[in-house]
C-alpha positions in Angstrom: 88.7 91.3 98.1 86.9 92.3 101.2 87.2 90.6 104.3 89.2 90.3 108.0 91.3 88.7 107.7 92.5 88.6 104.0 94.7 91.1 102.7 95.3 93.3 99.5 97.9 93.8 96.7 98.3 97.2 95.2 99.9 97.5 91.8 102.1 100.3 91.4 104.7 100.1 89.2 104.7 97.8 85.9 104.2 101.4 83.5 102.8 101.9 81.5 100.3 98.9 82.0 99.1 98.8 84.9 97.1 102.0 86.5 98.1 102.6 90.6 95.4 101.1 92.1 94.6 103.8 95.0 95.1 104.2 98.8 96.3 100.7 99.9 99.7 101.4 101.1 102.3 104.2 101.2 104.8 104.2 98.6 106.7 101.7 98.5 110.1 103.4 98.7 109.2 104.6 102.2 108.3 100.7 103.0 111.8 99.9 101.8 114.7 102.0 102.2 117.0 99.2 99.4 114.3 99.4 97.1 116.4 102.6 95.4 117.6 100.9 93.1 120.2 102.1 89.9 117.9 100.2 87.3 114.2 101.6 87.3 111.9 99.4 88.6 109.7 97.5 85.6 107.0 96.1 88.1 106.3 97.2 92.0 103.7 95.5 94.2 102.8 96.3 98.0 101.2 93.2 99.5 99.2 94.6 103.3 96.3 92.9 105.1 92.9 94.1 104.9 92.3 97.3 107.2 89.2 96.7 108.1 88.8 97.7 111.6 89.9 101.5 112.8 91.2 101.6 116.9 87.4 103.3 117.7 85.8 100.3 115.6 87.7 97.5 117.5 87.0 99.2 120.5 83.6 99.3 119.6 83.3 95.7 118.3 84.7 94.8 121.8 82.0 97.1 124.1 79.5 95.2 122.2 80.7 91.9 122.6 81.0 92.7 126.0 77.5 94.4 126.5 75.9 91.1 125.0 78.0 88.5 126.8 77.3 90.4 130.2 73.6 90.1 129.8 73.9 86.6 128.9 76.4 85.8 131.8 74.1 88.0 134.4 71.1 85.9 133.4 72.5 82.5 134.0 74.2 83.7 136.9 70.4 84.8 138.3 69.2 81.5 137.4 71.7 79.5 139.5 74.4 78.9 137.1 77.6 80.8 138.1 79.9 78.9 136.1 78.7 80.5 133.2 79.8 84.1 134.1 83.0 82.3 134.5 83.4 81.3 131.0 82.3 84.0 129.8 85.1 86.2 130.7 87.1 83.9 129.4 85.5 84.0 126.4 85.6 87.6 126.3 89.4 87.6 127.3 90.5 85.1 124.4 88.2 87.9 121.8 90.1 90.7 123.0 93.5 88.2 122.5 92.6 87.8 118.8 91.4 91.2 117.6 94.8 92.1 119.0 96.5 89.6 116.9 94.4 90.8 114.5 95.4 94.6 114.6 98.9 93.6 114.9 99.0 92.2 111.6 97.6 94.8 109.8 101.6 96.6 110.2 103.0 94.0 107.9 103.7 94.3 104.3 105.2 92.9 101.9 107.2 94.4 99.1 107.7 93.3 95.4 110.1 95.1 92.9 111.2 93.8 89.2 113.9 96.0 87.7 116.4 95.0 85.6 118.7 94.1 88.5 116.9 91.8 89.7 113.4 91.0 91.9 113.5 92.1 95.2 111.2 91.2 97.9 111.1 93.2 101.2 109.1 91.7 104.2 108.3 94.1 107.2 106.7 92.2 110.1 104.2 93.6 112.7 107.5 94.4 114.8 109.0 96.9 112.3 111.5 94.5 111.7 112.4 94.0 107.8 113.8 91.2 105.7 115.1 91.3 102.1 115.2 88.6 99.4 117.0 89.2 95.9 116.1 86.9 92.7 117.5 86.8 89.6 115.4 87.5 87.0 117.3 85.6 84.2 115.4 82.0 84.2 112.9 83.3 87.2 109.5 81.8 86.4 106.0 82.4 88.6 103.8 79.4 89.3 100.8 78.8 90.8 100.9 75.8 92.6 96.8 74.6 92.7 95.7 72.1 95.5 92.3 70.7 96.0 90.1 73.0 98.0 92.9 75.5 99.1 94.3 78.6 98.4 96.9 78.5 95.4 100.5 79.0 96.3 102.0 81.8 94.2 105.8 80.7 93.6 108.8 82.5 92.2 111.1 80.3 90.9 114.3 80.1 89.3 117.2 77.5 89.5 118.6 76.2 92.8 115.7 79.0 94.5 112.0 78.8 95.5 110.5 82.0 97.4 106.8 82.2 98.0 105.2 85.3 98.1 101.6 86.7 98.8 101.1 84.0 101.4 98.0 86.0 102.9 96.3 87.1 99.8 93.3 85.1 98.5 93.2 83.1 95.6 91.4 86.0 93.1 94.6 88.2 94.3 96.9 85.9 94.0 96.1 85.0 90.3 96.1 88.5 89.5 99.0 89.2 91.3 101.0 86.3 89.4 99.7 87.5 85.7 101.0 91.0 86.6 104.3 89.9 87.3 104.7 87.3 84.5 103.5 89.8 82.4 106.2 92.6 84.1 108.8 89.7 83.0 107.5 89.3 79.3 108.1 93.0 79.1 111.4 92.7 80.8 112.8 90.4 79.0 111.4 91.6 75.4 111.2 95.4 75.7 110.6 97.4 72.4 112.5 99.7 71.6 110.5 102.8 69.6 113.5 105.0 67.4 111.9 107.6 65.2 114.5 106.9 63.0 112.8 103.3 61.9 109.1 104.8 61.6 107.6 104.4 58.6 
C-alpha cells in the first residue's frame, strides 16, 4: 500500500468481522456529520490518500531539489550556457506546483457506510467542501470492472444507479475493499439471529 500518490482504506465498522485497522483517518462520524444514522451501521470504510510527506518533509524534499538543480544550473551557466539556469527555475517552479497539488489532496476522503437504511457515501474534497450519495441496499451489488493493464473499477450497483467508489485506491485495496463490503451485504441481508431459547 505504500506509495505518493496512492491512497488507503481503513476498515472500521463491519463488527464483528473485521478488526479497525489503526491510525488512517479520524472517525468517521467527525468526517460526516449525516452519517448518524437511526439504523447502526453494519459496514464503515474511510477512503484518504497516502500521507506520505509531513510540511518539514516537503519542505525539505523541495530545499534539496533546489540545492541540486542550483549547482547544476550554476555550472552550465559558468560554461556559457545561460539558458539552462533559465529552465531550471522553471523546472523547479512546476516541482513546487505539484507537491502542492500533492499536499492538497491528502484533505480528501471519502466515506462508506452500510446500515440497514441504506449505503451512504460521503465525499469531502481538498476544499472542505462535502458531497453525499445514498444507495439502496435492496438489489445493490459490487463489481469489479477488470481492464487490461489498469486499475480495476470498484462499482456499486443497483437498478437504474451506478456510483463508483475508491477511485484512488490501487488495485490490492480495491479488491479488498470490494470483498469487505460484499461480505458486509451477505451479512446484511442474512443476519443470524442467536435466541438462547433455540440452543440445544
Amino acid at each position: 500500500m505504500a506509495g505518493f500518490l496512492g491512497a488507503a482504506v481503513d476498515l472500521v465498522g463491519m463488527a464483528p468481522m473485521l478488526p479497525r485497522a489503526p491510525g488512517l483517518a479520524s472517525r468517521p462520524a467527525l468526517l460526516c456529520n449525516a452519517a448518524m444514522e437511526q439504523a447502526a451501521p453494519v459496514f464503515e470504510a474511510v477512503i484518504v490518500p497516502h500521507r506520505s510527506l509531513s510540511r518539514r518533509g516537503r519542505r525539505g524534499l523541495v530545499a534539496a531539489i533546489c540545492l541540486i538543480c542550483g549547482i547544476n544550473a550554476a555550472i552550465f551557466v559558468h560554461l556559457g550556457a545561460w539558458p539552462v539556469g533559465g529552465f531550471t527555475g522553471v523546472e523547479l517552479l512546476l516541482a513546487a506546483f505539484l507537491l502542492e497539488l500533492n499536499a492538497r489532496a491528502v484533505r480528501e476522503s471519502e466515506l462508506v457506510i452500510l446500515s440497514a437504511d441504506g449505503l451512504r457515501i460521503c465525499r469531502t474534497d481538498a476544499k472542505g467542501r462535502r458531497q453525499e450519495r445514498m444507495l439502496p441496499v435492496g438489489w445493490l451489488s459490487v463489481r469489479l470492472e477488470e481492464a487490461p493493464s489498469r486499475v480495476p473499477r470498484l462499482r456499486l450497483v443497483a437498478p437504474g444507479v451506478t456510483e463508483e467508489v475508491g477511485r484512488a485506491l490501487g488495485e490490492a485495496e480495491k479488491r479488498d475493499l470490494a470483498a469487505a463490503l460484499d461480505a458486509a451485504l451477505h451479512q446484511l441481508r442474512n443476519p443470524v439471529f442467536d435466541n438462547p431459547q433455540l440452543r440445544a
